[in-house]
N, C-alpha and C positions, 0 to 999 in steps of 0.2 A: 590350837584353837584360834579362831579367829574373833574378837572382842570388839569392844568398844571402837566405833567407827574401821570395822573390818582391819582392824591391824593385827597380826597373825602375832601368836605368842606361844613359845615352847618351855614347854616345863618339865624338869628332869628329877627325880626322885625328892619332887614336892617342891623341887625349888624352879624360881623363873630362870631360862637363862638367855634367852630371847625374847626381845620384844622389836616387832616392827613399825615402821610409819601407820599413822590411822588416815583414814582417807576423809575424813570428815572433820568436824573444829567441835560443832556440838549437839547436842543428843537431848530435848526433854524428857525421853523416861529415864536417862540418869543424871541429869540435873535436879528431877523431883527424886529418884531414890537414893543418889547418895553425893548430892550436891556439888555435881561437877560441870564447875562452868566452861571449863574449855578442855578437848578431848587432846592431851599430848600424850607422848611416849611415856613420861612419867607417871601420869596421869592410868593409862593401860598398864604399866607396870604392876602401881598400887595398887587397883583394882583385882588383879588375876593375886596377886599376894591376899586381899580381902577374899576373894573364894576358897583361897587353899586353907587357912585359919579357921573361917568362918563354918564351912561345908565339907573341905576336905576334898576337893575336884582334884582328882589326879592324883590321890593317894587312897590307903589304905581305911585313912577313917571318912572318906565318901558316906556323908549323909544320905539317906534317901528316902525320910519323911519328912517335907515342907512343905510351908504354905503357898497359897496363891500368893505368884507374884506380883503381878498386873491382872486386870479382870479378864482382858482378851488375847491371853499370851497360847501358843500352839498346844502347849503342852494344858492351861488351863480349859479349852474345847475340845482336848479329847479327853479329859481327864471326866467332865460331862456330859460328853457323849456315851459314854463307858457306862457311868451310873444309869442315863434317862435308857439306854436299850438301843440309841441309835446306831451304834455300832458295839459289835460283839469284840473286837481285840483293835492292838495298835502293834504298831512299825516302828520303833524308832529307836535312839541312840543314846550309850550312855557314856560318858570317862571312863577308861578303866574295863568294858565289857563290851562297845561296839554296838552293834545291829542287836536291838532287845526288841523280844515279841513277849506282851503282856496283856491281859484283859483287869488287872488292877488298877482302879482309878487312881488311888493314894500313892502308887509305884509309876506312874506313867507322870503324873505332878512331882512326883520326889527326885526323879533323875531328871526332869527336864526343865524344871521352873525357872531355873538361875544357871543354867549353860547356854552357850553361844556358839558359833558355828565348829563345830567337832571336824577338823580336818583326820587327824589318824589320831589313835591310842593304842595303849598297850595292853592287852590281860593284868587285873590286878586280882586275884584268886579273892580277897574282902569284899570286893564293889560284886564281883560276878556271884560267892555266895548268899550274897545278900539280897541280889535280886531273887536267885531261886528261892530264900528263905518267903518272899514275899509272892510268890507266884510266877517270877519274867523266867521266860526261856531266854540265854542270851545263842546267840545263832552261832557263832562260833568263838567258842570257850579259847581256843589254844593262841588264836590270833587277835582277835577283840576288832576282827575285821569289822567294813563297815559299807554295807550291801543292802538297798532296800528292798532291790527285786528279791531276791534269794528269801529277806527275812519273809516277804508276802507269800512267796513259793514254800517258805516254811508255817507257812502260818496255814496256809488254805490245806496241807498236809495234813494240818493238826484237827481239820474239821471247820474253821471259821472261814465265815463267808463275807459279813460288814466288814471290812478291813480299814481302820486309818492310817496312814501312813507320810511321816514326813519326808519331804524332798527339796533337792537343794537344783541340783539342775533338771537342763530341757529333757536330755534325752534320757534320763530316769525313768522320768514322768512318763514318759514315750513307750520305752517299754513295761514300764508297769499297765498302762491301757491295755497294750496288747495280751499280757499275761492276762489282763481282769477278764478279755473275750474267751480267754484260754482256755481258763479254768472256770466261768461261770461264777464273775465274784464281785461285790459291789462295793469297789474304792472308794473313801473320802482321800484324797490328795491334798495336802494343806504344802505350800513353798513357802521355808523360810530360807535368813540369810540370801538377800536378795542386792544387795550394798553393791554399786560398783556393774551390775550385768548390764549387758546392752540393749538396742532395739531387737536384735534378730533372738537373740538370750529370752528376752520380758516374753517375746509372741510366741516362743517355743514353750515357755511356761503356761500363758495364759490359755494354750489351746489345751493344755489337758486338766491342772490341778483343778481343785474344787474352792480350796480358800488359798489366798498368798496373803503374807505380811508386806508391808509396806519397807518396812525397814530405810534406807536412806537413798533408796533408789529412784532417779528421778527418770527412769525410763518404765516399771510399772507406775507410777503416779501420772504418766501421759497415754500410757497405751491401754490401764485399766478400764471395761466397761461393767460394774459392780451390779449385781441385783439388789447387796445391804452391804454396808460400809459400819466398820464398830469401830470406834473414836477416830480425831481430828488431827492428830499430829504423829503420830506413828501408828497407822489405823491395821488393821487387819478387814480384807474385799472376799467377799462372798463372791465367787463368781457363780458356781452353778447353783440349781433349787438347792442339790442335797448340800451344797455349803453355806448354804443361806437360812435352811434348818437348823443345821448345827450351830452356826453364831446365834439364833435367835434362841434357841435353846438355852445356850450358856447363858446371854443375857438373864434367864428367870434367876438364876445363883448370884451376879453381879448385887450387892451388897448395897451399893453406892445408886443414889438416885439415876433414872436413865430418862435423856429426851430422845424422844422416836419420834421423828418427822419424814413428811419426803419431799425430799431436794431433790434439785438433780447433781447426780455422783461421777466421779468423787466430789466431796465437800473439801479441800486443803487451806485452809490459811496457811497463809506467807509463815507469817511472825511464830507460828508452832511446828513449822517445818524444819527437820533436822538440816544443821546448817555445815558444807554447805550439799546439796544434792548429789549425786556422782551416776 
């Protein structure tokens, strides 16, 4: 998995044994959640050891009922979208079981609220029971592969048509449009894990997904043109109507008072910008 200022981290029957350079120094959504001023290797260390303890990421006792983490986190807008009707299932990924198709809000938040960019995993027969106890198809049990076209191609299979779906690259994205023409089906595309992509990377995203995260990337934060932008320092961009629904959706759950104005977007302060860009 890739963490804290995209620094890749491998962990082997629950323990770290790998950690790489972060490309980043610092981060406010974890300076406010778990008070880390500067993002070093030790620093990522601790952190992936605090998921394994706390959640169980990458082993057997894989939690998979929690809370909202952040108000506007990927997994908390579809996790909303799910309940209001605006999409009937999701696409997305878990430790331990890979490419999960699920129409469970409480299960789409419980695997996704506190993971970070899932590069490979392994079947863990706990994590993969546990989703099916809850409802998740995982799309392939033997391998914990991790394929979002296939899961969408399994998902429209299964009868659903609103499809959300997370993605990490251009040409995901790419062919998941063409499957949507395929099959007659209406993607939300949401790009997270964006740290680090280039100009030619950001426009191959920005031309198909629906929402991207901001994450620490200083080439969506110039190339983005937002219809709704939700928060100031690691924001998540509505680009299309149907992603600009679903953020405004999620906002009526947001707990915490909300200012809605219109600026023109994006809105970035300096001083709340993960530092430094890449």
């Amino acid at each position: 998995m890739e963490i804290l200022g995209c620094a890749r981290v491998v962990v082997e029957d629950g323990k770290v044994v790998e950690v790489g350079d972060p490309q980043i120094r610092w981060c406010p959504i974890f300076e406010k959640a778990r008070g880390i001023k500067e993002i070093t290797r030790e620093e990522v260390r601790k952190n992936m050891e605090f998921r394994i303890r706390d959640f169980g990421l990458f082993t057997a006792d894989r939690k998979l009922d929690m809370d909202v983490f952040v108000g506007f986190g990927a997994s908390e807008v579809m996790m909303t979208g799910l309940s209001r009707g605006l999409i009937d299932t999701t696409v997305t990924v878990c430790d331990g079981a890979g490419t999960v198709i699920t129409n469970n809000p409480s299960l789409v938040q419980g695997m996704g609220a506190r993971i970070s960019g899932l590069v490979e995993t392994e079947p863990i027969d706990a994590v993969m029971n546990g989703i099916a106890d809850r409802g998740g198809i995982v799309l392939d049990p033997s391998n914990a592969s991790i394929d979002p076209v296939e899961g969408v191609r399994k998902a429209a299979q299964l009868g659903y048509k609103k499809i959300a779906v997370s993605v990490v690259f251009h040409e995901t994205a790419r062919k998941l449009r063409e499957l949507e023409k395929e099959l007659d089906l209406e993607l939300t595309m949401i790009a997270a894990h964006v740290t680090g992509i280039d100009a030619d990377f950001a426009i191959g995203l920005l031309e198909h997904v629906d929402i991207v995260t901001s994450c620490a990337s200083k080439s969506i934060r110039e190339l983005v043109r937002p219809l709704v932008q939700v928060g100031n320092a690691v924001p998540l961009f509505g680009i299309t109507q149907r992603g600009k629904d679903l953020l405004l959706e999620r906002a009526k759950d947001v707990e915490t008072p909300l200012l809605v104005s219109s600026v023109p977007l994006p809105s970035l302060p300096g001083e709340r910008q993960p530092r430094e860009l890449v």
